[in-house]
Structures are given as C-alpha cells and as structure tokens.
C-alpha positions as a Python dict, from the first residue, in 0.01 Angstrom:
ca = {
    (1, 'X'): (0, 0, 0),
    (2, 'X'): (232, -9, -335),
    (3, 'X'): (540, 139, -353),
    (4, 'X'): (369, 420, -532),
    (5, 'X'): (101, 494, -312),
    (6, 'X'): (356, 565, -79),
    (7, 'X'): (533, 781, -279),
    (8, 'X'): (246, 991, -387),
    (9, 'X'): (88, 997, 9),
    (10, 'X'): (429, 1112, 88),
    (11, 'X'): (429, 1435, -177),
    (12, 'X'): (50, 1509, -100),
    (13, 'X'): (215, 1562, 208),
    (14, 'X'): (508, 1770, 132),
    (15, 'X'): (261, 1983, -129),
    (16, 'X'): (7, 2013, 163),
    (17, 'X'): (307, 2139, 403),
    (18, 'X'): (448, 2397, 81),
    (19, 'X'): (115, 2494, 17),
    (20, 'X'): (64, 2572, 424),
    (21, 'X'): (427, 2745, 454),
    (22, 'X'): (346, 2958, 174),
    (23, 'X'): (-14, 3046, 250),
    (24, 'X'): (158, 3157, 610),
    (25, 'X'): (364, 3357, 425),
    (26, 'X'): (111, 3515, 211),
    (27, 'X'): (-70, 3603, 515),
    (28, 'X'): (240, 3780, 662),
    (29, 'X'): (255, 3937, 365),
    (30, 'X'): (-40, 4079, 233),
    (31, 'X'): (-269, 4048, 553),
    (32, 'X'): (-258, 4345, 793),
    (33, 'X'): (-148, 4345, 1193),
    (34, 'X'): (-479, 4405, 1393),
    (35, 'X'): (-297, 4614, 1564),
    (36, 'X'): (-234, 4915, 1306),
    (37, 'X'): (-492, 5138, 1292),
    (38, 'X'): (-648, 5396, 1084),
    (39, 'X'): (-449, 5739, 1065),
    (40, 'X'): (-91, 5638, 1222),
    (41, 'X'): (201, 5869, 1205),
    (42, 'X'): (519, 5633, 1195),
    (43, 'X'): (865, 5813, 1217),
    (44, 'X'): (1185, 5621, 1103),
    (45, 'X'): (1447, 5761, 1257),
    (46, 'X'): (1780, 5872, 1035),
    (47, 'X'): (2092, 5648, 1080),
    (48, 'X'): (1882, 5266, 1240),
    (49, 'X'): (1979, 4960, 1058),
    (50, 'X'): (1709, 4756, 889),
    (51, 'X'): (1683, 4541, 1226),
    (52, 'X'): (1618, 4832, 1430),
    (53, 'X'): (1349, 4972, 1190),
    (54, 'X'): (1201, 4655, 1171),
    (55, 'X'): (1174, 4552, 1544),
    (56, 'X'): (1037, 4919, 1626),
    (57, 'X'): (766, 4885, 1354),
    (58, 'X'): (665, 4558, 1501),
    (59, 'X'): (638, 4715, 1826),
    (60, 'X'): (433, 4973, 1687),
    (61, 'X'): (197, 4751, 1503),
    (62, 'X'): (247, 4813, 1181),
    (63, 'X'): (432, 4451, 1082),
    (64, 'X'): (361, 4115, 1211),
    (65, 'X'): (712, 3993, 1138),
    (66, 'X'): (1018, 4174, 1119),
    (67, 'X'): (1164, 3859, 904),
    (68, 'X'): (909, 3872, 677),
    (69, 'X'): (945, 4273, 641),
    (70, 'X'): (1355, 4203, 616),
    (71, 'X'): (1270, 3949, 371),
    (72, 'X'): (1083, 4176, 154),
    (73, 'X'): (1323, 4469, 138),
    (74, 'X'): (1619, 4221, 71),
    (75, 'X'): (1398, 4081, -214),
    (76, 'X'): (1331, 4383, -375),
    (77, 'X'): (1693, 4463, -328),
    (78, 'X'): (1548, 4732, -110),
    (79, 'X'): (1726, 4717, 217),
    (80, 'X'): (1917, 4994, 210),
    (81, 'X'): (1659, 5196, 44),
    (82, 'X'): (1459, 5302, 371),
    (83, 'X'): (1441, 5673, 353),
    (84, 'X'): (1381, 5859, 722),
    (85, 'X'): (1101, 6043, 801),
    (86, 'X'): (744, 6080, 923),
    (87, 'X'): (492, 5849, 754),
    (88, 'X'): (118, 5867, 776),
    (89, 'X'): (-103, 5594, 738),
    (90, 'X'): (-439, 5695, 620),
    (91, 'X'): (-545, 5333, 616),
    (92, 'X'): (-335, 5016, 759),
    (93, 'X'): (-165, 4813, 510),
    (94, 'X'): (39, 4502, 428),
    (95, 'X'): (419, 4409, 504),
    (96, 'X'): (422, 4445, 130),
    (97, 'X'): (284, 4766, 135),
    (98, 'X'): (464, 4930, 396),
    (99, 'X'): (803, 4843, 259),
    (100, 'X'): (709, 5005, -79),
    (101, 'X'): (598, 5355, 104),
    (102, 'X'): (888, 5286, 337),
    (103, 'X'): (1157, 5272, 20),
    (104, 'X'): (1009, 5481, -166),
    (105, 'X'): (1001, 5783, 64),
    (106, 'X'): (589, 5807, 30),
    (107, 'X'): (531, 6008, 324),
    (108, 'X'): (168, 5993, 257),
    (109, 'X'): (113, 6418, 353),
    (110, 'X'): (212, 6717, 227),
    (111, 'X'): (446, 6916, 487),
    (112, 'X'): (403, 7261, 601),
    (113, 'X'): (677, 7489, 627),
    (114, 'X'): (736, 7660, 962),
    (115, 'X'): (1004, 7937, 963),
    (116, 'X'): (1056, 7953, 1374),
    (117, 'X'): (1260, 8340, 1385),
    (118, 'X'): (1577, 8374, 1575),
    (119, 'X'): (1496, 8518, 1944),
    (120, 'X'): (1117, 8398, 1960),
    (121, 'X'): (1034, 8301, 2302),
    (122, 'X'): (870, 7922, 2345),
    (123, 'X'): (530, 8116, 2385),
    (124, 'X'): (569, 8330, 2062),
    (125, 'X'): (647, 7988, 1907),
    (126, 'X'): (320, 7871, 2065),
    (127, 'X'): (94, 8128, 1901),
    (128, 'X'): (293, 8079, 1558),
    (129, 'X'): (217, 7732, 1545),
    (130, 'X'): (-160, 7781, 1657),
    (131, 'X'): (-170, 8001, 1324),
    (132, 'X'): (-39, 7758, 1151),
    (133, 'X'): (-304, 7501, 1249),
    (134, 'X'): (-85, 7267, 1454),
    (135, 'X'): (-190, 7272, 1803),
    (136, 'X'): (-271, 7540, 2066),
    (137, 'X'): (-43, 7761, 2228),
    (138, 'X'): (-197, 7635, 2563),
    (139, 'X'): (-30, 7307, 2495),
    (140, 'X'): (264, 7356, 2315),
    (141, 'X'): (379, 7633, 2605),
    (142, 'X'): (323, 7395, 2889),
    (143, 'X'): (563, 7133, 2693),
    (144, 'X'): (781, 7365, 2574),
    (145, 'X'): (816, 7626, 2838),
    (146, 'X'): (1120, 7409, 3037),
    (147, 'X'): (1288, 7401, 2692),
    (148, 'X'): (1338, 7756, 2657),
    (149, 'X'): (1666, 7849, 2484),
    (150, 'X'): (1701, 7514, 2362),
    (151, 'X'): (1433, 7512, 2090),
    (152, 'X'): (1641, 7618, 1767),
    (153, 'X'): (1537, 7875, 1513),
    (154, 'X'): (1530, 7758, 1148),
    (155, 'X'): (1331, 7667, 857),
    (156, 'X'): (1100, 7343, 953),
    (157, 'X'): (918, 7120, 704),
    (158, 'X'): (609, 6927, 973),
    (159, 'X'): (370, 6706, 876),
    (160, 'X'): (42, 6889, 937),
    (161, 'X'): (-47, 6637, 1234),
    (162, 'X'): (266, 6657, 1403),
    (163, 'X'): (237, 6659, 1767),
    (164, 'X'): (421, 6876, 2030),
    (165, 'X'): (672, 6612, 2137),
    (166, 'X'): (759, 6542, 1801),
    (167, 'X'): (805, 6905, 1724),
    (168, 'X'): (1026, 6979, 2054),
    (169, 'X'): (1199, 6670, 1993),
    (170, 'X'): (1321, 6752, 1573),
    (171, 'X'): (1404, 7110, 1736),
    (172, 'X'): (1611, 7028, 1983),
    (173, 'X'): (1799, 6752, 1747),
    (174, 'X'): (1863, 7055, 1542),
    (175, 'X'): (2002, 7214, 1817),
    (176, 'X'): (2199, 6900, 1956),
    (177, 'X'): (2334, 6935, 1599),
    (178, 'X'): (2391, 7282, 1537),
    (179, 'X'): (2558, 7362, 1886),
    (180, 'X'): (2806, 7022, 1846),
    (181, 'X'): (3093, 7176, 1649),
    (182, 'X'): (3143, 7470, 1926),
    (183, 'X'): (3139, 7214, 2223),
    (184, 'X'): (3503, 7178, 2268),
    (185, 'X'): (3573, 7545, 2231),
    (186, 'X'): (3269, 7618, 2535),
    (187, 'X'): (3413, 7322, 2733),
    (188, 'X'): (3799, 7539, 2710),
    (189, 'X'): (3635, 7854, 2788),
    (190, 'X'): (3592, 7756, 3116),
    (191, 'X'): (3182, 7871, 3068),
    (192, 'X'): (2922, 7608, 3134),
    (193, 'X'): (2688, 7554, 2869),
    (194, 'X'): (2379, 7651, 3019),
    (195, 'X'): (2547, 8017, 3081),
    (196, 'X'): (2674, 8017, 2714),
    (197, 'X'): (2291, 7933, 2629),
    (198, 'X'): (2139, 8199, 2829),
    (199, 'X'): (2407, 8461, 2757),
    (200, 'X'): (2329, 8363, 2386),
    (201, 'X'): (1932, 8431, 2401),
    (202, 'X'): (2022, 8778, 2582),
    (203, 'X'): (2280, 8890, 2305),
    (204, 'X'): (2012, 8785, 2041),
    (205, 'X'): (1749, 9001, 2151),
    (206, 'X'): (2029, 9325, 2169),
    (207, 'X'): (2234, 9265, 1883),
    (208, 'X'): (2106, 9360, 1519),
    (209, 'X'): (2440, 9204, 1332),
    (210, 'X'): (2759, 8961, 1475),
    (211, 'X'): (2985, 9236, 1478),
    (212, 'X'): (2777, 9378, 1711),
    (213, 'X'): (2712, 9062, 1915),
    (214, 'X'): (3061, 9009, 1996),
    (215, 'X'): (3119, 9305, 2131),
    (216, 'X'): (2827, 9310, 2400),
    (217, 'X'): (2917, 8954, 2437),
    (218, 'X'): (3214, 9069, 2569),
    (219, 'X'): (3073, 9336, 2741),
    (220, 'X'): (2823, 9109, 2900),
    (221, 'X'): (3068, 8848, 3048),
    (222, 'X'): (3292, 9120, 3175),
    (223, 'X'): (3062, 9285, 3358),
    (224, 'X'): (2957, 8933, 3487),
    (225, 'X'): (3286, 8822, 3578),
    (226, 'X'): (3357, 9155, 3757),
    (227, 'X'): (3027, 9080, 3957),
    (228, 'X'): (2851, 9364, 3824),
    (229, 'X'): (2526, 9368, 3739),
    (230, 'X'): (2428, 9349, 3344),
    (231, 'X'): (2131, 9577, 3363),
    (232, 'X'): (1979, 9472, 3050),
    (233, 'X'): (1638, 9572, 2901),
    (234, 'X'): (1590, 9249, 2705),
    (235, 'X'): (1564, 9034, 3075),
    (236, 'X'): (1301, 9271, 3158),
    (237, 'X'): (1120, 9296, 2821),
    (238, 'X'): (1096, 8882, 2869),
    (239, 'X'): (891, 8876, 3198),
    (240, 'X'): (663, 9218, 3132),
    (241, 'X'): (579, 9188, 2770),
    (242, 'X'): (706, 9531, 2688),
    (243, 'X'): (929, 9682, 2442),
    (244, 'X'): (1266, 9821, 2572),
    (245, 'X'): (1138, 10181, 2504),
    (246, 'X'): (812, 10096, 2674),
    (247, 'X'): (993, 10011, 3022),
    (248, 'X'): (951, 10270, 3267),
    (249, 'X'): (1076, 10332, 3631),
    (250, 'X'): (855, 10114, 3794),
    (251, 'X'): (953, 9838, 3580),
    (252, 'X'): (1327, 9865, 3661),
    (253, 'X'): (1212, 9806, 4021),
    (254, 'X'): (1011, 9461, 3977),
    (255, 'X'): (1112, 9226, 4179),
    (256, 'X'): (1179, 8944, 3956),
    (257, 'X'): (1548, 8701, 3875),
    (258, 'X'): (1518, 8868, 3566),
    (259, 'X'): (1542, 9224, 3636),
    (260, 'X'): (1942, 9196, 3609),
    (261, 'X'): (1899, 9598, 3740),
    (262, 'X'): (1818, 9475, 4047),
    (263, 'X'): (1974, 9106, 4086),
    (264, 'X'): (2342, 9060, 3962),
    (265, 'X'): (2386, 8749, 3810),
    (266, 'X'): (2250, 8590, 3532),
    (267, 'X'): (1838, 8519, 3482),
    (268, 'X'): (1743, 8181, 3613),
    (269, 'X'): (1691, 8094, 3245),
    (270, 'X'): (1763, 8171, 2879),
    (271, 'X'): (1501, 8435, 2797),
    (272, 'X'): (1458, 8305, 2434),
    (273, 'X'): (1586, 8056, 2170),
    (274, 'X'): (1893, 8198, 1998),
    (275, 'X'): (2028, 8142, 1682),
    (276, 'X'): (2370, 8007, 1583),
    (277, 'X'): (2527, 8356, 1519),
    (278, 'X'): (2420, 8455, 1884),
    (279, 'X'): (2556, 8093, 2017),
    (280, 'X'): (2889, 8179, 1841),
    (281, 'X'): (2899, 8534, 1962),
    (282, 'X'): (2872, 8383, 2392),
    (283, 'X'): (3108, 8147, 2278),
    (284, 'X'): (3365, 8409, 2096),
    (285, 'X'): (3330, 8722, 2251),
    (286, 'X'): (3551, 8998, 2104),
    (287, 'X'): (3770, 9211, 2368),
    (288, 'X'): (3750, 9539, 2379),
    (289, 'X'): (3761, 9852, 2668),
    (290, 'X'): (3433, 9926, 2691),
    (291, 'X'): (3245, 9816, 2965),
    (292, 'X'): (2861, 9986, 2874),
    (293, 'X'): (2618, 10000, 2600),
    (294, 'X'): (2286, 10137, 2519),
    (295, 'X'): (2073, 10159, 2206),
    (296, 'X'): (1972, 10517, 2098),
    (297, 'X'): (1661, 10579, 1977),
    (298, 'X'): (1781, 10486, 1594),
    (299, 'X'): (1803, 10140, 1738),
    (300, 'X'): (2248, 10166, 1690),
    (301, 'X'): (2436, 10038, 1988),
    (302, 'X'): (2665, 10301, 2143),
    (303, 'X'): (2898, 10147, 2380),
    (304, 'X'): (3132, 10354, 2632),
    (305, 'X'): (3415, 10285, 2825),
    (306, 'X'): (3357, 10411, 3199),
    (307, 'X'): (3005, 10497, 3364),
    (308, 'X'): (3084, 10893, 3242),
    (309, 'X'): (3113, 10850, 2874),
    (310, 'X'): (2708, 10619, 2932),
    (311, 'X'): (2590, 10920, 3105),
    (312, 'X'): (2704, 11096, 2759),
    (313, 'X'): (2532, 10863, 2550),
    (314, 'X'): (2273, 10863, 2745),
    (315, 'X'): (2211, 11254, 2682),
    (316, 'X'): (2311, 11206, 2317),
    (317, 'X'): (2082, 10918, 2213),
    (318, 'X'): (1812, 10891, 2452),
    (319, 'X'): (1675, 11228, 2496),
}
C-alpha cells in the first residue's frame, strides 16, 4: 500500500467516524425519546438552572440527552431564555423542538382564568372548578379537604387540563408566598401559625372591611386568651351549611369542635381559606375595650364592651 493509499484509508476513516458522530447527533436532535407520549403536560418550574431543567425533562421523557438539549439552547444563545410554566405537548417532538417551545414561552393551550373568592371553603372551590370544566368536586375535595385554610384566594390563570395536585400545589405556593413577609411578625407574637391561620378564615367570614377585621381580631384573641368561649356563627355556619340568620336553637346545641358556643377553644381547623387582609388582621389585631360583637340584621357589626351593653344590641339589632 502507497503512501497515499494510506493516507486516503486513513480519512475514509475519519469521514466515516464525522459522518457517524454527526448522524448520532442528528438523531439526538431531531429524533424523538420513545418515551414522550402524546398529550404531556410538562411544568418548568420558576428559578431551576438549565441543568436542573434539563435532567428533570430527561427524567420525564421528553429529551434523550440533557447535553444535547444544553447544547442547543447555548447555540441558539438561548440558555437563559427558558420561560416557566406549564407546557402541553399535543404530539412528542425533537430536542430541537422542545427548546424552541421551551424559549419561546409556547405553552401550547390557552389558560382559563379562575377567580377563587376570599373565604370559599375547599368544597365551594370544588364545585367552582367542576363549573369550570376542570375536574369534579368529588376529587378535588378529597385532595383538598386537609388543605383547608391554606389554599389562597386570588386570580388563577390554569391550563384547562390541569390536575388537582397541580392546582393545590400553585395555590399553596401562592400562599407560601403571600404569608412570607408577616412570618417574623407571627413568630414575635407569640401565636403559632396554624392559630393565626384559623383565626384568619374565622375573621374573613365576619368581617365586611379591615377596619372591621381588626377589631374582632382583637376581640377574638381576647376572649381566647381569657379562656372564654368565642361563640361565633361563622364555626357553625361551616359544619351545617346554613347562613348565620338561618341558625336556630338547636343548632347552637350540636355537638361538634366547631360549635365554639359549646367548646371553648379554637375549631380543630381553619373553617375556610382567607385572604391576605384577613391574615394581616390575626396577625395585627387592633386593641380596643370591647369584648362582644354581633351583626344586626343590616349586616353592620355592633360591638359592646361588657355582656349588658350585647344584651342591648341584641334588642336593638336583632329583633
């Protein structure tokens, strides 16, 4: 063999092993992952580096390598491009084609807007979202249910095949967020959390305004502290499905945790999902001398200062 047979056996075979490096790569490319399915919801969570991202989606299925998908963004001068979110995957695609939905925030469906109201229990949340087409109350409740209080009211924008765990989950990161500011001031208070949470979802179903919702906060953890009992409608209303103006005697005398006529204390749990003013209120109760309050039948608060001036108001507004 000549010199230059040699040289040219020796760059058929460097070609051959280019051509097979980059028809690997063109297969990690533009080939899809068995594994990635039709109809996949992919969430990218806010804040991971481009490692984490890519390691998670290879997890999932949706890349074959995270080099590859790391090698692509970079390329593109992409990499810090990745926008957070929910993705849906009609059809499985390439690395290639994932990294261009992935930086340029195509979340593939149109979101529907959920406005969750401040005070709604986990099971009028339930019904809500079976109106809105995004799974039965049946199975959001028995999810839900252990998260009452916990579940934060607000504006929500879900991707109409969101499932409950996802939903919980964003809610109670909105929660985790909202609540973080006031942590330090509940930690000095001397009040555990879960009491500020549960004295929260009672003051948001008897408040109308945060004027109002300081002072029964007050009120409330007076009362409480004094071991008194905080006789409040709302715990009731929460385990008989009433109104406060539909309780009658024989509701006052259930025996339930909740009836705080008949058990001092608080309830065993919050009785529905506050919102921040509420929060803020258990948190920063205002001081004042009264120690009762009821709601005439114009829906004001009138709040005494001994057990004689409530019998007043009682005759005033209630009659």
């Amino acid at each position: 063999m000549t010199e230059l047979d040699l040289k040219i056996k020796k760059l058929a075979i460097l070609t051959g092993a280019i051509l097979f490096v980059v028809s690997l790569v063109a297969h990690s490319i533009f080939s899809v992952p068995s594994g990635f399915g039709k109809n996949r919801l992919v969430n990218i969570k806010q804040g991971r580096g481009l490692s984490e991202i890519a390691d998670s989606l290879e997890k999932d299925g949706v890349i074959k390598s995270p080099f590859i998908f790391k090698a692509l963004t970079f390329l593109f001068l992409e990499h810090k491009n990745i926008k957070a979110g929910d993705y849906f995957f009609e059809e499985p695609l390439s690395a290639f084609g994932v990294v261009k939905r992935l930086t340029r925030g195509v979340y593939g469906l149109s979101p529907t807007r959920a406005t969750v109201l401040e005070g709604w229990t986990a099971w009028q949340m339930g019904g809500y979202f079976e109106e809105l087409g995004f799974f039965s109350r049946e199975k959001w409740t028995e999810s839900a249910e252990d998260k009452e209080g916990y579940l934060f009211p607000d504006t929500y924008f879900f991707l109409p095949n969101t499932g409950v765990k996802r939903v919980i989950e964003i809610m109670r990161e909105n929660f985790n967020a909202k609540v973080s500011p006031l942590l330090a001031d509940i930690e000095s208070a001397g009040r555990s959390f879960e009491d500020i949470v549960v004295i929260a979802s009672i003051i948001e179903k008897e408040a109308s305004d945060f004027e109002d919702a300081k002072i029964i906060s007050g009120i409330l953890w007076k009362r409480l502290d004094a071991g008194m009992g905080l006789q409040v409608d709302a715990a009731l209303t929460y385990v008989t499905g009433k109104s406060s103006m539909e309780l009658t005697e024989k509701d006052l005398a259930i025996d339930s945790p909740y009836n705080t006529y008949k058990y001092r204390g608080l309830p065993p749990t919050p009785i529905g999902n506050p919102g921040l003013d509420a929060i803020k209120a258990a948190v920063y109760p205002e001081e004042t001398l009264y120690w009762y309050y009821l709601h005439g039948r114009d829906g004001e608060p009138r709040y005494a200062v001994d057990f004689e001036e409530h019998k007043e108001n009682k005759q005033k507004y209630l009659r």
